[in-house]
C-alpha positions, 0 to 999 in steps of 0.5 A: 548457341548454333553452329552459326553464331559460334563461326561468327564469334570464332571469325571476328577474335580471328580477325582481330588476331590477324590484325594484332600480327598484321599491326607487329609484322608490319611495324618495321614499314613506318619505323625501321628506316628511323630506328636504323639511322638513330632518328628514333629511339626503338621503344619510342618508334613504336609508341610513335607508330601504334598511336598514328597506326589507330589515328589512321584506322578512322581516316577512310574505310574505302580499303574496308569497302574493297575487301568486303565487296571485291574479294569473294563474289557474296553478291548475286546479279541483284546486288543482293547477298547470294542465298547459298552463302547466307542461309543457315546463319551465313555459315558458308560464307562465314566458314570460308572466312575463317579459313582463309584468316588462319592462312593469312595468320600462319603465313605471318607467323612464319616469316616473321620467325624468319624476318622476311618482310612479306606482305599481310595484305597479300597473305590475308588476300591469299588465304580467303581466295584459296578457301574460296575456290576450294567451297565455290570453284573459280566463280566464287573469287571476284576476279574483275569486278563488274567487267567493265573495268579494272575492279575486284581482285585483279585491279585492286589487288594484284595491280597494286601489287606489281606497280606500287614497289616499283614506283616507291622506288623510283620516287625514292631513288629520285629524291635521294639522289636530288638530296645529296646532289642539294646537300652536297658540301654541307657537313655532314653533322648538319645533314644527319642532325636536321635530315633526323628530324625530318624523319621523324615526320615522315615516318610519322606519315608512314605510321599514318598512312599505314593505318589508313590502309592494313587497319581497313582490310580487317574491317572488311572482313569482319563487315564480310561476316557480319553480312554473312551472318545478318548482322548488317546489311549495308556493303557501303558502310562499317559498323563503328564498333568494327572500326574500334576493334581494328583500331586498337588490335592493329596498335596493340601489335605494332606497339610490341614490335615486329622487331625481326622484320624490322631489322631485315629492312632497317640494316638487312637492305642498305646501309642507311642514312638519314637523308635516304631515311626521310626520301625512302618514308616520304614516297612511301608515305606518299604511294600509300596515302593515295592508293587509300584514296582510291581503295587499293589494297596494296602491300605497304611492306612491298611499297616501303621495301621498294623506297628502301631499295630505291633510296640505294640505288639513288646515293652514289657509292651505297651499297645495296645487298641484292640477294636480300632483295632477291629472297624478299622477292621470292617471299612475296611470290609465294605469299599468295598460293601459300596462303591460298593454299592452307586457307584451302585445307582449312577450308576443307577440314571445317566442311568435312567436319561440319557444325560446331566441330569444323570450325572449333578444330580450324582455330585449334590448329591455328592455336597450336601453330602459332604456339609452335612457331612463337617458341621457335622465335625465342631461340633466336630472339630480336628486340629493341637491344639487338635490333640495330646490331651489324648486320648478319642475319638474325642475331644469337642474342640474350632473350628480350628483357620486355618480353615481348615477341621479337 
């Protein structure tokens, strides 16, 4: 086996990790709001979620086509893969991959310890443009696509970034306030009961949604290596095996349960009820659907914070805990140099290695972080039993009897 074909396989089972934490840290996006309000039962939220989340992964692949195409500049004025990042195998391209995959992993792994709800879109982003600006310089990111519009990182990504948690919340908040304004007067044993149920739907759409978009990132990136590697060649298209993979690792990981996060956006936000519950997952349903349609890589994490906010802000009288906001905000500034940032080193390490020892001691250092961190989660751990407890932080519960990750 050559060096090459070696970072090939190390790459794909890196991605598809990141897929599997991807799909558990961003559970709480299509499910928190449910579980919260009792609309669902936690066990069968995230059942609920993994089979819509692999349903979703086969709805478009326009998300896919943006991180194989505007993330790392791989083209040359042709259109063609550039020589000095696909010869020798592709191992150059295929190294700054694998790099920016273990920033985007480590950056997961971390907040999720912490139950900050970040975005992985923007860690996985983050960390392939840090190792690329490490092995090309500033030229080696597609900042702006062609020129001549609003494309590549800048227009896909970070635009995105910026105005989709803002208009989740104003939706959000404008169909919260329009739903107590309509109901008011109504018991309120009616309203929870039939409100319950209709976020059921719309959390169903959530799952959906989500799938159609997060699902698709790791596929871009496993086209990306492919491509480097001269095992496919069309920039237009995703291998069905790579779309299969995706699906089934991201549905793997939301059904374990990203239960630390989900209990920072279920109880650590607002106090929520149910006619806030379906208002918050329609416009973030809604806001995710069409930023698919057009290719946007946006965070569904920052989208859904953004409608759970919203909907505080348009209940008259809830309350809405603004310093856990504040530190969700500070997260999501970081996330990117962050993630840049260890997908730099790593970067680094594997081209001052070189060969089979670069990349065999990038997923090393993956291995034994991740190890690191998963056992500081078990000292405070969250499951389905405690997830939906009073709200004071992270819980000093008994260890989840599933034994799945908390």
């Amino acid at each position: 086996m050559t060096a090459a074909t070696l970072i090939l396989v190390l790459v794909i089972v890196t991605a598809l990790a990141f897929d599997f934490t991807n799909g558990f840290h961003d559970t709480g996006n299509a499910m928190a709001t449910s579980i919260a309000t009792g609309a669902l039962r936690p066990k069968i939220a995230v059942a609920l979620s993994a089979v819509l989340n692999l349903v979703g992964a086969f709805l478009s692949v326009e998300v896919a086509l943006t991180v194989t195409n505007s993330v790392i500049k791989i083209q040359d004025s042709s259109g063609a893969p550039k020589s000095d990042l696909t010869s020798d195998g592709g191992y150059a391209l295929l190294l700054i991959i694998l790099a920016g995959l273990v920033g985007g992993i480590v950056w997961n792994l971390a907040t999720w310890v912490i139950g900050l709800p970040s975005s992985s879109s923007h860690a996985l982003f983050g960390g392939l443009i840090g190792s690329a600006i490490a092995a090309l310089g500033m030229s080696g990111v597609n900042w702006n696509g062609d020129g001549s519009k609003l494309d590549g990182v800048i227009g896909k990504v970070l635009l995105p970034a910026v105005a989709s948690p803002v208009i989740a919340g104003v939706v959000a908040a404008v169909g919260t306030w329009l739903i107590f304004r309509v109901v008011a007067g109504v018991a309120e044993r009616f309203t929870e009961t039939g409100f319950r149920w209709g976020q059921v739907g719309s959390a169903s759409l959530v799952s959906l949604a989500h799938g159609t978009n997060d699902a698709q990132k790791t596929m871009g990136v496993i086209t990306l290596a492919l491509i480097a590697g001269g095992e496919w060649s069309d920039t237009g298209s995703v291998p069905f095996w790579v779309k299969l993979s995706c699906a089934l690792a991201i549905s793997a990981g939301t059904y374990v349960g990203g239960w630390r996060v989900m209990r920072t956006l279920g109880k650590g936000l607002v106090e929520l009820r149910s006619p806030q519950g379906m208002a918050a997952e329609s416009s973030s349903a809604a806001v995710i659907l069409v930023s698919s349609h057009f290719g946007f890589a946006l965070s569904t994490t920052q989208v859904v914070t953004g409608s759970i906010i919203g909907s505080g802000v348009g209940k008259p009288g809830a309350q809405v805990r603004w310093a856990v906001a504040g530190r969700m905000v500070v997260g999501w500034l970081f996330t990117l140099p962050a993630a840049g940032l260890v997908g730099a080193a790593m970067w680094w390490l594997g081209d001052l290695l070189g060969g089979y020892a670069g990349p065999i001691a990038i997923v090393a250092i993956l291995l034994a972080t991740s190890g690191f961190l998963y056992f500081r989660s078990t000292l405070q751990p969250v499951s389905a039993d405690n997830v939906n407890d009073e709200w004071t932080g992270t819980p000093k519960a008994a260890r989840s009897k599933e034994g799945a990750p908390a």
